[in-house]
N, C-alpha and C positions, 0 to 999 in steps of 0.2 A: 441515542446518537453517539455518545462517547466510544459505547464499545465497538459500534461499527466502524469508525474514525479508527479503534487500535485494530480491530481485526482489518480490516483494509493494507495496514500499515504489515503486517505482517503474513499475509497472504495475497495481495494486490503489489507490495511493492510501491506504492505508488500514492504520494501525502497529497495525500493527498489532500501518500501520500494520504494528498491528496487524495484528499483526501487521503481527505483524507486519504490521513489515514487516512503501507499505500497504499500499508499500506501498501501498502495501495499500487502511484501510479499507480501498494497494491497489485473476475480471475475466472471469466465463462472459458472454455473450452473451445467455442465455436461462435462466430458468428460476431455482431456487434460486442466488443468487453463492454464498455460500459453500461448500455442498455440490460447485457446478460447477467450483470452484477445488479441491478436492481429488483430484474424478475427474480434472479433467483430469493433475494432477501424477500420476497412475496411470500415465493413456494414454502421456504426452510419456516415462516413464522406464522405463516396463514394469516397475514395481516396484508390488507391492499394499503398499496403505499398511492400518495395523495402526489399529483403532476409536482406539487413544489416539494415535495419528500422526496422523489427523485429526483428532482432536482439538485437538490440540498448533497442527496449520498453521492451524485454523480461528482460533483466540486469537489467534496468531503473525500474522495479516492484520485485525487490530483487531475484530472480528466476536467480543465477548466475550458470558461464558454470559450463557442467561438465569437460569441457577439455580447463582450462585455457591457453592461450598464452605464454607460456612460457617454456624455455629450458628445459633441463633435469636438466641442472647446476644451475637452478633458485631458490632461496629459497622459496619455499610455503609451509613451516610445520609452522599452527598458532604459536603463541607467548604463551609463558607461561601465561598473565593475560586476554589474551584469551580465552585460554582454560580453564582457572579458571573458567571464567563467563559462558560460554557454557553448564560447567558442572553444573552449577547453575540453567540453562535450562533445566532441565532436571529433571522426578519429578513432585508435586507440586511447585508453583510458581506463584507469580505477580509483574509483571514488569511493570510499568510507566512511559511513554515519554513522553515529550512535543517539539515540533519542529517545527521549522522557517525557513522560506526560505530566500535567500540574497534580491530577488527581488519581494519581498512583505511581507516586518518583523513587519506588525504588523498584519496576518494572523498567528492564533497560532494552532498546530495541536495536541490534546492530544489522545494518546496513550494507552489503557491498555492490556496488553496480559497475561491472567493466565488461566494455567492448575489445573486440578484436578488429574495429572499423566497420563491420558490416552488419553483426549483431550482437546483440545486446544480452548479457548473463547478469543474472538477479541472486543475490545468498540474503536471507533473512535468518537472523537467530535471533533469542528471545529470552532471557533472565526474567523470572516473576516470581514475587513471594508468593503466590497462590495460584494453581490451576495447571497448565500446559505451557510450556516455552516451547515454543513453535522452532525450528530448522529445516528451512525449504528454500529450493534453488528454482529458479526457471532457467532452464538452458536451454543451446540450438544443437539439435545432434543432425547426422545425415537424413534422417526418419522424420525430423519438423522438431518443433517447440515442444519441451517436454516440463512438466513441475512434479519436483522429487520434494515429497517429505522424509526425511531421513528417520526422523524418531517411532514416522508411523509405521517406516518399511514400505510406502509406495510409491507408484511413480504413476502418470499420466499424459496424455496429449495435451498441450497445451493452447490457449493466445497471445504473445506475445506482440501482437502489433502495438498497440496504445502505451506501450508502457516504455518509460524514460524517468531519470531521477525529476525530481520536486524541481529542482533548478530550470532544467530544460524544459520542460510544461509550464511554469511561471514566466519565463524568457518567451515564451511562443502565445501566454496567456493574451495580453493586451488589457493587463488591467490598469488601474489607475493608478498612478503616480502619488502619495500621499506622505505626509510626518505625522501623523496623528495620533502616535504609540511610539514613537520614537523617547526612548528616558534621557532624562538628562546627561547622566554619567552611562558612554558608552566603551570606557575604559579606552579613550582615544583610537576605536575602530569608527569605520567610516559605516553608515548604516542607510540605505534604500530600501523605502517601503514599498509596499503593494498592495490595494486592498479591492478585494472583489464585493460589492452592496447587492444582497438578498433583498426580499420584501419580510423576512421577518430573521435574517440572522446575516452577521458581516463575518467576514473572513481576511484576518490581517495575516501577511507576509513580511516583516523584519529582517534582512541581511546585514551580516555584521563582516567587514573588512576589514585585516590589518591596515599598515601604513604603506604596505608594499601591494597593495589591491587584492590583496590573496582572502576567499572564502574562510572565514573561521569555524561562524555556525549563522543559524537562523533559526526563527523564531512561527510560530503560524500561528494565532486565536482564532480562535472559533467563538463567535460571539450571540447567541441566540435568545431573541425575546423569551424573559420568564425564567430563563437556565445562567450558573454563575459563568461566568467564561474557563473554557476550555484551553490549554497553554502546551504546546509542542515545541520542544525544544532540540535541535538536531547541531552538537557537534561534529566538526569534520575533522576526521581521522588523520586522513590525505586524500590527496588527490595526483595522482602520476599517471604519466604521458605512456601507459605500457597498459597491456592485457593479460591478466592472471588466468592464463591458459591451464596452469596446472590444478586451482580450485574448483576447475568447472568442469573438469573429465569426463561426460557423460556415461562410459565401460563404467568408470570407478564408480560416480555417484550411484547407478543404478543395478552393480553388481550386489545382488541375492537380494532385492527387492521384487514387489509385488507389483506388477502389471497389474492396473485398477482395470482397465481396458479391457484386456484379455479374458478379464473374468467371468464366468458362464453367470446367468441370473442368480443362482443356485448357492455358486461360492462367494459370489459377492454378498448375498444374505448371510452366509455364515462369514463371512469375513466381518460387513462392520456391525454384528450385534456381539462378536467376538473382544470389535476393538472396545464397543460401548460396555461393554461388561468388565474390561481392564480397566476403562477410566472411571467407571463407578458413575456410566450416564442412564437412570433409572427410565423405563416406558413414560412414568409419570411425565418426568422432562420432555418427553417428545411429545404427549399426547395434549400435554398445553401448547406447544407449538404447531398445531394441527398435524403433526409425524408420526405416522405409525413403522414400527420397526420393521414389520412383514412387505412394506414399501424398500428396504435398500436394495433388493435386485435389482431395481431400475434407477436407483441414483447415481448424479455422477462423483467422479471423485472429489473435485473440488467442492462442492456443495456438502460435501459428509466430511471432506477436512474441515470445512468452518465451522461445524457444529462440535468436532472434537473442538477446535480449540476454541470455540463457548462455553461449554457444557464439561467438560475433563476436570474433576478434581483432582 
C-alpha cells in the first residue's frame, strides 16, 4: 500500500493525493482515471485486486467517495477555513507543496498546481535517497491533455478530468467532521479534521491554519488494520492569486522529447527495454510481476512510467 500511496503522489498528482498518494489526485490516459488506475495496478502486477482494494487505492489517489460513511446525523459541512482556501481554488491560482512521508523522510515530493481559470497544470518533482525522482507535468496544450516526463524524455496524451489539489477533493469530499488526531500543541495554528472510516483502514485529514486563516500545511494518516500507520505531511510553499504560464509552456516542455503515442509497436519495444536496461530493471523484475518485456509494444505510457519509477535503481 505505501508505495502505491508515493507513486500516486507522484504520478497521479492527486493525495490522495489522494490518495493517495496523488499522487495522485496523482493517471489512465483514457476513459474513467480512477477505475483506469486501478485496472491498470492489476495489469502491471498480475495481482487481482479485491472490491475493497480498489477501494482502498481509489481513496488512497485523492479520488474520495461520493457517498461517505456516515449518518445522517454526522457532521460533514467543510469548516469555514476550508472553505476559505477552496474558494481560493478557484480562478487563477498557484499552489505549492512539498511532502514527506513518515517512512522515508528524507524523500521529498514538490508539488505545483496552477490554473489559468480554465485548466488545470500539474509539476511533480521528486528528491530520493534511493531509486528514480520522478519530474512530470500534466498540461493543456491545443492537441488536449498531455503528461511529460522530463527525465524520461517523453511525452503522452493525457486525463486530466478528476484531478485537483488534496484541498479541493477534501472540500467536495463530504467526510466527517472530527478531533480525533488533533495534538495538543498545535503551535497556535487553528486545525480541522476530516476523516474518511473504511471497514478495515481509516484515513485522517489534519489542516493546520495560521491566525490570519491562511493554509500552512496538512497532515493525511492512513491507518490500516495489522500495518503501523502511514503519515503524509504536505507544507505549503504559497499559494497566489496568478497562473505560472511560463512553467507549463507546452513547445518548451516537449521540445526534443519522445512522442510515446507516435511510436510504431517496433520502437516502442526498443525504446522501453532501452529505458529498463538504463535503469538496471532486470526480466527477472518483470517476470515476477507477470510482465514480459516482448509485451511493451503494446503498452501505454503511463503504465511503463510507473514501473520505471518502481523498479529504477
Amino acid at each position: 500500500m505505501r508505495r502505491r500511496i508515493r507513486l500516486a503522489a507522484v504520478v497521479c498528482a492527486v493525495i490522495i493525493s489522494a490518495a493517495a498518494s496523488g499522487c495522485g489526485k496523482e493517471i489512465a490516459a483514457n476513459g474513467n482515471a480512477a477505475s483506469d488506475r486501478a485496472d491498470s495496478a492489476e495489469e502491471l502486477t498480475g495481482i487481482e485486486l479485491s472490491e475493497e482494494a480498489e477501494e482502498e487505492l481509489l481513496i488512497e489517489e485523492g479520488e474520495l467517495p461520493d457517498e461517505p460513511s456516515a449518518s445522517a446525523e454526522t457532521d460533514t459541512e467543510p469548516g469555514e477555513l476550508l472553505t476559505r482556501t477552496a474558494e481560493r481554488l478557484s480562478g487563477e491560482y498557484t499552489l505549492k507543496e512539498k511532502k514527506t512521508y513518515s517512512d522515508a523522510p528524507d524523500d521529498v515530493f514538490e508539488v505545483t498546481y496552477s490554473s489559468d481559470g480554465e485548466h488545470l497544470y500539474i509539476h511533480n518533482s521528486e528528491e530520493r535517497a534511493e531509486g528514480f525522482g520522478a519530474d512530470n507535468y500534466y498540461i493543456h496544450t491545443e492537441n488536449g491533455d498531455l503528461f511529460v516526463e522530463k527525465k524520461l524524455g517523453v511525452y503522452a496524451k493525457a486525463d486530466m478530468s478528476d484531478m485537483s489539489p488534496t484541498v479541493s477533493e477534501l472540500f467536495k469530499g463530504g467526510l466527517e467532521v472530527t478531533s480525533n488526531r488533533i495534538p495538543e500543541n498545535t503551535d497556535d495554528m487553528t486545525v480541522e479534521e476530516y476523516t474518511y472510516m473504511g471497514e478495515t483502514y481509516i484515513t485522517v485529514y489534519d489542516l493546520y491554519f495560521d491566525k490570519d486563516g491562511e493554509l500552512k500545511k496538512y497532515t493525511v494518516c492512513w491507518s490500516v488494520e495489522g500495518e503501523d500507520d502511514l503519515i503524509m505531511t504536505s507544507e505549503i510553499e504559497s499559494l497566489e492569486q496568478s497562473f505560472d504560464g511560463a512553467a507549463f509552456d507546452g513547445s518548451e516542455l516537449t521540445a526534443g522529447l519522445t512522442d510515446f503515442d507516435a511510436l510504431s509497436g517496433e520502437d516502442r519495444l526498443t525504446f522501453c527495454r532501452e529505458l529498463c536496461s538504463e535503469y538496471d530493471i532486470a526480466n527477472e523484475e518483470l517476470y515476477e510481476q507477470g510482465i514480459k518485456s516482448d509485451e511493451f509494444g503494446k503498452i501505454g505510457c503511463l503504465d511503463f512510467v510507473k514501473l520505471i519509477y518502481t523498479y529504477a535503481k
